[in-house]
Each structure stands twice: as structure tokens, then as C-alpha cells.
DSSP file (Angstrom, degrees, kcal/mol; ACC not computed):
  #  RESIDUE AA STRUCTURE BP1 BP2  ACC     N-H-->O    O-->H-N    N-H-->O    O-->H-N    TCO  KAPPA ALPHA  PHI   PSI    X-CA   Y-CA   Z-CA
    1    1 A X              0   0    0      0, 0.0     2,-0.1     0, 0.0     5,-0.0   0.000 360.0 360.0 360.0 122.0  -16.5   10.5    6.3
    2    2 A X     >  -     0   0    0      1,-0.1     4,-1.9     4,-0.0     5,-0.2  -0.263 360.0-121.7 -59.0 154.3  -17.5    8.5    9.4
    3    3 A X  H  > S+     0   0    0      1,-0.2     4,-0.7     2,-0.2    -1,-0.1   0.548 110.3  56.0 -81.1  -3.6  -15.4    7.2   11.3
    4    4 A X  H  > S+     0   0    0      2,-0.2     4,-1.9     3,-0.1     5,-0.4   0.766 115.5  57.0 -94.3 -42.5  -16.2    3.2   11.3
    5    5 A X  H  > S+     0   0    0      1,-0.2     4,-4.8     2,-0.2    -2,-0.2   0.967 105.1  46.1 -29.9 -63.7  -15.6    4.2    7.2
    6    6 A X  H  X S+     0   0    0     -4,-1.9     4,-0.6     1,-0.3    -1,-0.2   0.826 110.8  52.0 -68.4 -30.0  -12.3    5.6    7.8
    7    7 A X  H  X S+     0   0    0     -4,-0.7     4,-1.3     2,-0.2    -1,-0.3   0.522 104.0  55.6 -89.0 -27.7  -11.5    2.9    9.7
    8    8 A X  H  X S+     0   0    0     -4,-1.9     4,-3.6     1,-0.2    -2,-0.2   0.881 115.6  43.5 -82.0 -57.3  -12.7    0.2    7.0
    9    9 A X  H  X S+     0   0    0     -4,-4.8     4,-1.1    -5,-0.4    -2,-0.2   0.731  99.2  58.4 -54.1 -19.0  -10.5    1.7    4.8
   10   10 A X  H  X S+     0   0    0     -4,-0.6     4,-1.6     2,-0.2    -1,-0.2   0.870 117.4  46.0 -77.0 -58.5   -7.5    2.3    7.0
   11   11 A X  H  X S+     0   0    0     -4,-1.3     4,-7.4     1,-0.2     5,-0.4   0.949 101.3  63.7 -50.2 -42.6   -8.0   -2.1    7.1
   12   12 A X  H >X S+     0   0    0     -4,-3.6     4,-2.0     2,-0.2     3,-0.7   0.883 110.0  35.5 -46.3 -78.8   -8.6   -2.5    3.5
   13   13 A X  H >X S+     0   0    0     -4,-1.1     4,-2.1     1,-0.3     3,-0.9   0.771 118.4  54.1 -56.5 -65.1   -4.7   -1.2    2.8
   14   14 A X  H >X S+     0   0    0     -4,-1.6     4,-2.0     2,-0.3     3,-1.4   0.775 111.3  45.3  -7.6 -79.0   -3.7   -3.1    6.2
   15   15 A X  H <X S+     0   0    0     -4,-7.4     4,-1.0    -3,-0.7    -1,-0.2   0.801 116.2  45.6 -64.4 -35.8   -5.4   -6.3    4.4
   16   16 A X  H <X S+     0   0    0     -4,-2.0     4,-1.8    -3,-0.9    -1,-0.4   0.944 112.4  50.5 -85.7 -27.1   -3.6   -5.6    0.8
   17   17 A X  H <X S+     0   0    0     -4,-2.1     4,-2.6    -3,-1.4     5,-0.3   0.996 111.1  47.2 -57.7 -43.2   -0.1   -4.9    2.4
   18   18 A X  H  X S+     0   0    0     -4,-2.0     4,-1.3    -5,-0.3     5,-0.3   0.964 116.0  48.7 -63.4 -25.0   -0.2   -8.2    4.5
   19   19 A X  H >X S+     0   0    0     -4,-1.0     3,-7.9    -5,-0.4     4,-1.8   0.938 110.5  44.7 -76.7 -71.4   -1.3   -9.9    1.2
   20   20 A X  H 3X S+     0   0    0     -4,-1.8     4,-0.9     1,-0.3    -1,-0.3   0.805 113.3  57.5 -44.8 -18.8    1.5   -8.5   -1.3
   21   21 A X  H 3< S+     0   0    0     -4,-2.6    -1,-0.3    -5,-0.2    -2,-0.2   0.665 105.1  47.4 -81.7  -9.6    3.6   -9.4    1.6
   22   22 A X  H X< S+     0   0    0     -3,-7.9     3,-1.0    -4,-1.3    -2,-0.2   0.888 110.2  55.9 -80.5 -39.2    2.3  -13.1    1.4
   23   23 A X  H 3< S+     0   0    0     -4,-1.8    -2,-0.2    -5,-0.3    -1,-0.2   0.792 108.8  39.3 -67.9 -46.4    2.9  -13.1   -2.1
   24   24 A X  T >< S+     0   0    0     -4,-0.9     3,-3.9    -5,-0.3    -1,-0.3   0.362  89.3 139.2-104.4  -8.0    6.5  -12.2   -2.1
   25   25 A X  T <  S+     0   0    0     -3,-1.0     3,-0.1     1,-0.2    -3,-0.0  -0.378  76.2   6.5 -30.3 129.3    7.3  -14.7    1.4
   26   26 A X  T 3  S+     0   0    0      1,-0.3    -1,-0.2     0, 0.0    -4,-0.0   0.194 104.7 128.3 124.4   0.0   10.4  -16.7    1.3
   27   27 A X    <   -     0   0    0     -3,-3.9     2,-0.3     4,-0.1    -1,-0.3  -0.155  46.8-156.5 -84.3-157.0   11.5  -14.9   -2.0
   28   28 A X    >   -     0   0    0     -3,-0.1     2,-2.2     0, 0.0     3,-1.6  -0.851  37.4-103.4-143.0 140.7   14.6  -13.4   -2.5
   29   29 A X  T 3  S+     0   0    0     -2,-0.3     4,-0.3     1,-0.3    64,-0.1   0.073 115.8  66.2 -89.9  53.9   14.4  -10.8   -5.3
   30   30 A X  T 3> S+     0   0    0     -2,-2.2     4,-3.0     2,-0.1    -1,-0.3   0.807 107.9  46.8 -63.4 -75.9   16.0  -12.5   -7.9
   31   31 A X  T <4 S+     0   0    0     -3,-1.6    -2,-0.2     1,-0.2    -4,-0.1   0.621 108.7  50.2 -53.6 -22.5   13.0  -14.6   -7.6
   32   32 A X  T >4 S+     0   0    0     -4,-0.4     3,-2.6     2,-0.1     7,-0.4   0.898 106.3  59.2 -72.1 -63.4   10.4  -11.8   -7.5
   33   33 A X  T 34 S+     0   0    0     -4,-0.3    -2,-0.2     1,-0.2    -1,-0.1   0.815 110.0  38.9 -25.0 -45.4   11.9  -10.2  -10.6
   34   34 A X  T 3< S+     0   0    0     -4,-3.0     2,-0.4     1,-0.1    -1,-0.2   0.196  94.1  86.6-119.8  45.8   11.4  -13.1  -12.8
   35   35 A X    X>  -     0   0    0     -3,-2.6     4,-2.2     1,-0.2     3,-1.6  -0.664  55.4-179.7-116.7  76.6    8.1  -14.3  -11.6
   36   36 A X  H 3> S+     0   0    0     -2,-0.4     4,-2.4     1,-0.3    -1,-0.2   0.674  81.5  55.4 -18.3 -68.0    5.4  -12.1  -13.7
   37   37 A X  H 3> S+     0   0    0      2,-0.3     4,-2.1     1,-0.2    -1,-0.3   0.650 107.2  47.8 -36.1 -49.2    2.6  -13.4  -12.4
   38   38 A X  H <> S+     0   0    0     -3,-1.6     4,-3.5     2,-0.2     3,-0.5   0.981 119.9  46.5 -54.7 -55.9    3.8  -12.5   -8.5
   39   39 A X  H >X S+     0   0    0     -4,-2.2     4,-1.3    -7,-0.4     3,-1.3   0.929 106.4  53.0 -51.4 -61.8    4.6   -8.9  -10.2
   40   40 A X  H 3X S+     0   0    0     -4,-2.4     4,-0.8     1,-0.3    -1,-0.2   0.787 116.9  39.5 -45.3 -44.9    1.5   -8.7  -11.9
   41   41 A X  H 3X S+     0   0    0     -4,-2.1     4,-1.1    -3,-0.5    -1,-0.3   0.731 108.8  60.4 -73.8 -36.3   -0.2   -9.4   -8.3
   42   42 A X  H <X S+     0   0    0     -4,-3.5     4,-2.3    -3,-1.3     5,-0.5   0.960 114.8  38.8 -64.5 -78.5    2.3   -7.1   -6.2
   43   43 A X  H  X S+     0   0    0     -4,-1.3     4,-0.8     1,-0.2    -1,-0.3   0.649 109.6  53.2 -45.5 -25.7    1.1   -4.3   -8.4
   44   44 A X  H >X S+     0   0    0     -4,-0.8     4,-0.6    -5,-0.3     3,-0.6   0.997 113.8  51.3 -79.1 -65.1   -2.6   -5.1   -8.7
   45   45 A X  H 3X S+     0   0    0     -4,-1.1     4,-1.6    -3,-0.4    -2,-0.2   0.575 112.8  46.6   2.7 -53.9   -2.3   -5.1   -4.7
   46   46 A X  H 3X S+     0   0    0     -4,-2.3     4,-1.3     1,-0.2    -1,-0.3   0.650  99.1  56.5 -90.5  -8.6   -0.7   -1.9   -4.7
   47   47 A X  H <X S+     0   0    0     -4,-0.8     4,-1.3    -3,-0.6    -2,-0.2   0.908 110.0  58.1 -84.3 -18.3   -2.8    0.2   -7.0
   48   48 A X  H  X S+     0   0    0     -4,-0.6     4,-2.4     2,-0.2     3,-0.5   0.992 108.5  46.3 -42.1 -71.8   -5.8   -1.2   -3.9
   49   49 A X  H >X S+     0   0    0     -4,-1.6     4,-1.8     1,-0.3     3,-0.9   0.934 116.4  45.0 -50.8 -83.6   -3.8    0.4   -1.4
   50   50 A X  H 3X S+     0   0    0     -4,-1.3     4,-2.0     1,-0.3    -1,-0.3   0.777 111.7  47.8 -28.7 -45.9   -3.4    3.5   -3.5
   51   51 A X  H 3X S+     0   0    0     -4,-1.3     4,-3.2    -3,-0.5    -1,-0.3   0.942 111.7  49.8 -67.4 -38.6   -6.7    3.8   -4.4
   52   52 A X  H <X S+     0   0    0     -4,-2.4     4,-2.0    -3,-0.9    -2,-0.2   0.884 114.1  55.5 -41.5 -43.6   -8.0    3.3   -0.3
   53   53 A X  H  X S+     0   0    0     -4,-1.8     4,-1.3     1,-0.3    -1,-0.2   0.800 106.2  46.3 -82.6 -39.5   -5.4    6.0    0.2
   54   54 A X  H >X S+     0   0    0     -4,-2.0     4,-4.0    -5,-0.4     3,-1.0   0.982 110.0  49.4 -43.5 -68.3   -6.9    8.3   -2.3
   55   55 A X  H 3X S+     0   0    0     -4,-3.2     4,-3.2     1,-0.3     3,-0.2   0.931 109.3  53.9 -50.3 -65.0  -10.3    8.0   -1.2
   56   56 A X  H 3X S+     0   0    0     -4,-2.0     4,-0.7     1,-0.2    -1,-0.3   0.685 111.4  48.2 -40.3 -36.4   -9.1    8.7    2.6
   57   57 A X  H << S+     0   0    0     -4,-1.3    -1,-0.2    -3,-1.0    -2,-0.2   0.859 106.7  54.6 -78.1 -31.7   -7.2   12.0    1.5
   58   58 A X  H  < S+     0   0    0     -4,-4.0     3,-0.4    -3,-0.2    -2,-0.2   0.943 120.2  25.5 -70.5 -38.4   -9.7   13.2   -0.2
   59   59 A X  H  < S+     0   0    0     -4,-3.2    -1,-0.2    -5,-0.3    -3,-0.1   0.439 113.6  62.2-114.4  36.5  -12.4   13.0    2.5
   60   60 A X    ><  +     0   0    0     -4,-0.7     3,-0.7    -5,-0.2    -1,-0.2  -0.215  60.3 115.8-108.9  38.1  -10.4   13.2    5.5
   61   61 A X  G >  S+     0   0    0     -3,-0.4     3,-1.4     1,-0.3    -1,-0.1   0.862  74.6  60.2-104.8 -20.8   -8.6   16.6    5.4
   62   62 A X  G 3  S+     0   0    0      1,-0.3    -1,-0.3    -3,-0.1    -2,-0.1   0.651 118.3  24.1 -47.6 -23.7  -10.1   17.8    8.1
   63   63 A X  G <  S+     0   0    0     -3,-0.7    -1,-0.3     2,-0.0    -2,-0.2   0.019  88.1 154.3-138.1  21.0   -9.0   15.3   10.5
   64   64 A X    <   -     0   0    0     -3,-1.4     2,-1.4     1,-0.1    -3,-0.1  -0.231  36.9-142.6 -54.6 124.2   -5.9   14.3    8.5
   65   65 A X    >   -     0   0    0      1,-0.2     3,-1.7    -5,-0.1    -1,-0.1  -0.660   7.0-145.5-116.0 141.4   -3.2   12.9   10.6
   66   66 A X  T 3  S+     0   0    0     -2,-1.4    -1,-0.2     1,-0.4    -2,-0.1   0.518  85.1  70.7 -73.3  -3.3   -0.1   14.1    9.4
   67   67 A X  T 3  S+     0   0    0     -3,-0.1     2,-0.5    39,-0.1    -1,-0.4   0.321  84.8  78.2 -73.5  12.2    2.0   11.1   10.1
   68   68 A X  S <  S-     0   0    0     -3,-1.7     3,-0.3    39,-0.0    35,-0.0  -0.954  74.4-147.4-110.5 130.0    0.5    9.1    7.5
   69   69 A X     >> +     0   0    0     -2,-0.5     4,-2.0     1,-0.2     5,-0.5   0.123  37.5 154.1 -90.7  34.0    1.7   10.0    3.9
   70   70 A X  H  >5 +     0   0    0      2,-0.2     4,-1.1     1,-0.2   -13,-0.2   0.701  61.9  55.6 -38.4 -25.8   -1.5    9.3    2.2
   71   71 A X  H  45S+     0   0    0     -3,-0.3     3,-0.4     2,-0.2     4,-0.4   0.977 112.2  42.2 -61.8 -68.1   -1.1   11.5   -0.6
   72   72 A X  H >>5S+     0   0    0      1,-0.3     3,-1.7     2,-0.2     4,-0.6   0.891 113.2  47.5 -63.0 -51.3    1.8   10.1   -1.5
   73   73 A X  H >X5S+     0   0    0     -4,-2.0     3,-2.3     1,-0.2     4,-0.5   0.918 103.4  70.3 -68.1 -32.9    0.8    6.3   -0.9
   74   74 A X  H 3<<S+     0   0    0     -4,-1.1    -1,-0.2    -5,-0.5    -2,-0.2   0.608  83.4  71.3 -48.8 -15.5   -2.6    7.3   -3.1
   75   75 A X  H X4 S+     0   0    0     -3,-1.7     3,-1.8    -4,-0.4    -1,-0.2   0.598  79.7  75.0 -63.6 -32.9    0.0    7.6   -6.2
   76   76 A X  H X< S+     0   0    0     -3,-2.3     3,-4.4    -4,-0.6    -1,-0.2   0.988  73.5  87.2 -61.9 -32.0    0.1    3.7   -6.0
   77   77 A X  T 3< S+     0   0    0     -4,-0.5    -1,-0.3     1,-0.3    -2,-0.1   0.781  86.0  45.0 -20.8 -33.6   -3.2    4.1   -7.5
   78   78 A X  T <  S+     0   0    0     -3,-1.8     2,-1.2   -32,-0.1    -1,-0.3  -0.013  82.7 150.3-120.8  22.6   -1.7    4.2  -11.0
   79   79 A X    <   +     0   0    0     -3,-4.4     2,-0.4   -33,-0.2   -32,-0.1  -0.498  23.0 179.3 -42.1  75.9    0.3    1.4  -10.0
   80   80 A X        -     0   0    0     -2,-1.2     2,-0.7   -34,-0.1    -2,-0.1  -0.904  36.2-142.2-122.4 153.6    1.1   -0.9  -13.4
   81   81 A X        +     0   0    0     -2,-0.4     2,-0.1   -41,-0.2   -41,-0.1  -0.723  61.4 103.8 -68.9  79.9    2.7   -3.7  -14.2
   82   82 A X  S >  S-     0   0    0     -2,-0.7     3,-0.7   -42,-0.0     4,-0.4  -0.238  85.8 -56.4-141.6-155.1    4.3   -3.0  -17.9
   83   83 A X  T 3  S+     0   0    0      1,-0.3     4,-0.3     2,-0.2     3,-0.3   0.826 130.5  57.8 -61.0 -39.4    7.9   -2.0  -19.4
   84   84 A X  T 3  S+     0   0    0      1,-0.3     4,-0.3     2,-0.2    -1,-0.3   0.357 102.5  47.6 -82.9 -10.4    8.1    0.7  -17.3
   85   85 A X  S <> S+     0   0    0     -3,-0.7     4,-0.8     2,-0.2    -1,-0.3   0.445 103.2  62.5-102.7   4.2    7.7   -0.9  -14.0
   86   86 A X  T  4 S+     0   0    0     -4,-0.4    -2,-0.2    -3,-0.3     4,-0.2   0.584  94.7  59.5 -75.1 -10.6   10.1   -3.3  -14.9
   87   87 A X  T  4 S+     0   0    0     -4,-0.3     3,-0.4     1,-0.2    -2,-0.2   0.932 114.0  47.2 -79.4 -51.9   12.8   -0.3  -15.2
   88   88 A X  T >4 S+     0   0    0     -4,-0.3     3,-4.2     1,-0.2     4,-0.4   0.594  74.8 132.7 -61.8 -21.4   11.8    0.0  -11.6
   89   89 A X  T >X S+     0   0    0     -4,-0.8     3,-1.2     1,-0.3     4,-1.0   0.454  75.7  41.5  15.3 -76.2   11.8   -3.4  -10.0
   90   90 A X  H 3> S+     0   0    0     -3,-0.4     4,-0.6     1,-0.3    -1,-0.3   0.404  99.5  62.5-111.8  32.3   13.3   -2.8   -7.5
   91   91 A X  H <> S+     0   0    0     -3,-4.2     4,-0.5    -6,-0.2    -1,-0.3   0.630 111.6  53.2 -79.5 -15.9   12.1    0.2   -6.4
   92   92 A X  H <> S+     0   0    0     -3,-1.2     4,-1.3    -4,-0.4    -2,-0.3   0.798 105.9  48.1 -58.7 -35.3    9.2   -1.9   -6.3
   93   93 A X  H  X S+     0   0    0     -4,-1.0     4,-2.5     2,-0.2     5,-0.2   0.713 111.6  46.3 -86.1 -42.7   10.7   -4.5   -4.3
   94   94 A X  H  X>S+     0   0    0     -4,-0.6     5,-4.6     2,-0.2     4,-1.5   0.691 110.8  58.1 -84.1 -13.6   12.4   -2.1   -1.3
   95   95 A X  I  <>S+     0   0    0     -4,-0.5     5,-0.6     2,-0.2    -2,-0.2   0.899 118.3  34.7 -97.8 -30.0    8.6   -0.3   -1.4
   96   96 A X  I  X5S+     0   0    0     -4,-1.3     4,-0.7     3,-0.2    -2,-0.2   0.997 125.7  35.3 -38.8 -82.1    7.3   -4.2   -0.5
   97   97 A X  I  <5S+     0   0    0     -4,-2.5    -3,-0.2     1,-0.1    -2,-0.2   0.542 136.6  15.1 -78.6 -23.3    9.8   -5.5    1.5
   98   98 A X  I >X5S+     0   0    0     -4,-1.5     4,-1.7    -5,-0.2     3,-0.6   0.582 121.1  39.6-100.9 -64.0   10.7   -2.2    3.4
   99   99 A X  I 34<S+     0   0    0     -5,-4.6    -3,-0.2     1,-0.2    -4,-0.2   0.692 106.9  47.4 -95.9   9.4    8.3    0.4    3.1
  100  100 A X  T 3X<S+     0   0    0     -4,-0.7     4,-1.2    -5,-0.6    -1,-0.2   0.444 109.3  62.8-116.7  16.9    5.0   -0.5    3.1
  101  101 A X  H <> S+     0   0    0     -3,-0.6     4,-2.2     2,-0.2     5,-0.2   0.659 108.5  49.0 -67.8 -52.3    6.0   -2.9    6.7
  102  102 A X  H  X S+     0   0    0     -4,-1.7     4,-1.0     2,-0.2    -2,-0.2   0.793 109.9  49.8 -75.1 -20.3    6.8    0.3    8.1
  103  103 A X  H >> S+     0   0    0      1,-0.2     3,-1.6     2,-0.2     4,-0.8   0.894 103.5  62.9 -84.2 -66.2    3.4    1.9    6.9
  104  104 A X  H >X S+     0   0    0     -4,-1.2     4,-0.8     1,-0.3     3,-0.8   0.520 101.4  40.8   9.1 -78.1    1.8   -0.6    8.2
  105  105 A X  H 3X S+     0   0    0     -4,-2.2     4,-1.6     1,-0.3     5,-0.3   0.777 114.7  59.0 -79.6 -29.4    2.5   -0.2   11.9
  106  106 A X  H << S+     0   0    0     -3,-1.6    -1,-0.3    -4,-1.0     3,-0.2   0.841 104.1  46.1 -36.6 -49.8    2.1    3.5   11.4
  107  107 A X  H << S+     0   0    0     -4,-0.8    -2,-0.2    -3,-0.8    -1,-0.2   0.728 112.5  53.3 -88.4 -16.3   -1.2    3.2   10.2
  108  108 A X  H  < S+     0   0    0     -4,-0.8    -2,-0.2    -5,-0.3    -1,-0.2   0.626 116.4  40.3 -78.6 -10.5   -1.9    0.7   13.3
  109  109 A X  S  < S+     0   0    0     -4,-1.6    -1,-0.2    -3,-0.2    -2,-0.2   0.338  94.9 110.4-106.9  12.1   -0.7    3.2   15.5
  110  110 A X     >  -     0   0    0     -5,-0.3     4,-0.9    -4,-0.2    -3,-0.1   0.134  68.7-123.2 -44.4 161.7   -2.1    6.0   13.8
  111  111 A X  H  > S+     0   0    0      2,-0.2     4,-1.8     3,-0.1    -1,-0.1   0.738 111.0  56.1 -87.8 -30.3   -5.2    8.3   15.3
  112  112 A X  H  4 S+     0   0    0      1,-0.2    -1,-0.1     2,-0.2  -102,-0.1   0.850 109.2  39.9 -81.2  -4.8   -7.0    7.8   12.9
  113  113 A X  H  4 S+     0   0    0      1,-0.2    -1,-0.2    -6,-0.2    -2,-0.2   0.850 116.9  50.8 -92.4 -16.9   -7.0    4.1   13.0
  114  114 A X  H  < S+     0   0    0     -4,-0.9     2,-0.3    -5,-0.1    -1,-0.2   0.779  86.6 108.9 -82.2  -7.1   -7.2    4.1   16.9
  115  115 A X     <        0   0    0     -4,-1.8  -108,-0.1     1,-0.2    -4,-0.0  -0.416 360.0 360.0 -47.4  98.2  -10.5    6.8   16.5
  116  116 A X              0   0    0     -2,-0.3    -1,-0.2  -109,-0.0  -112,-0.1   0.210 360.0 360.0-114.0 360.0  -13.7    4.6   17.6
């Protein structure tokens, strides 16, 4: 994978955190919980980010850098909104509001995203 590639991709998941993070602004998650529509969008958001993350493990292993959990964020792939993420909520809600801030700046300080 070239590297201006890896790098698009690295942005894509950048571009969908900042966006599920627009989505859920100023709420408090009461309000996320009983707003489908937001949920429906959190998840659609995350299953991007999964999928980017996929793609990027699979043809990066050569140059993987191992502070970025990309296998594991590549799971979001199969990200849905149903019954069964509603038993989760709010592990959905801490992986918003907590963890995917903190991937973020990881992936902006990353090698592979500083690699031009």
C-alpha cells in the first residue's frame, strides 16, 4: 500500500471520529440513548472507521505500527445498530465519548500518519 494511501485512510477514520463526535455534541447520554436516529448514525460512522481499519491491517503488516490497535478498531466493521447494540449502549457511548478521542490523537501522532 502506498503511502499517500495509507495516509488517506488513516484521515478517512480521523474524518468519521470527528463526525460521530459532532453528532453526539452537547448530549449527555440519557439523550444519546433515546435518540435512534443519532444511534443509527454513531454506528453507521463506526462500522467506516472499522472498515478503514480493516483495510489498513490487512495491507500494512509490514510497516504496522504497533501503537495503533487496528485489528481491534477493524471489528467496528460489523458495527450495527439493533437489539443487541442496545444491550450495549453504553459501551457504545464510553467507545465515543472516551475512546475513539484518544485514538484519534494516537493516530495523529502515529508513524504511520506522520510517513510522507
Amino acid at each position: 500500500m502506498e503511502k499517500e494511501e495509507i495516509r488517506q485512510h488513516l484521515n478517512q477514520i480521523l474524518s468519521n471520529i470527528a463526525s460521530v463526535q459532532a453528532s453526539v455534541k452537547n448530549q449527555s447520554f440519557e439523550d444519546f440513548r433515546s435518540n435512534e436516529q443519532v444511534k443509527e448514525s454513531a454506528c453507521s460512522y463506526l462500522q467506516e472507521i472499522g472498515q478503514a481499519a480493516h483495510e489498513l491491517n490487512n495491507q500494512t503488516n509490514e510497516i504496522m505500527d504497533e501503537s495503533l490497535a487496528l485489528g481491534q478498531l477493524s471489528n467496528l466493521r460489523n458495527a450495527r445498530y439493533n437489539q443487541e447494540a442496545e444491550m450495549a449502549i453504553q459501551n457504545i457511548w464510553t467507545l465515543i465519548t472516551t475512546d475513539l478521542p484518544e485514538l484519534g490523537e494516537e493516530i495523529e501522532q502515529s508513524e504511520l500518519y506522520s510517513m510522507h
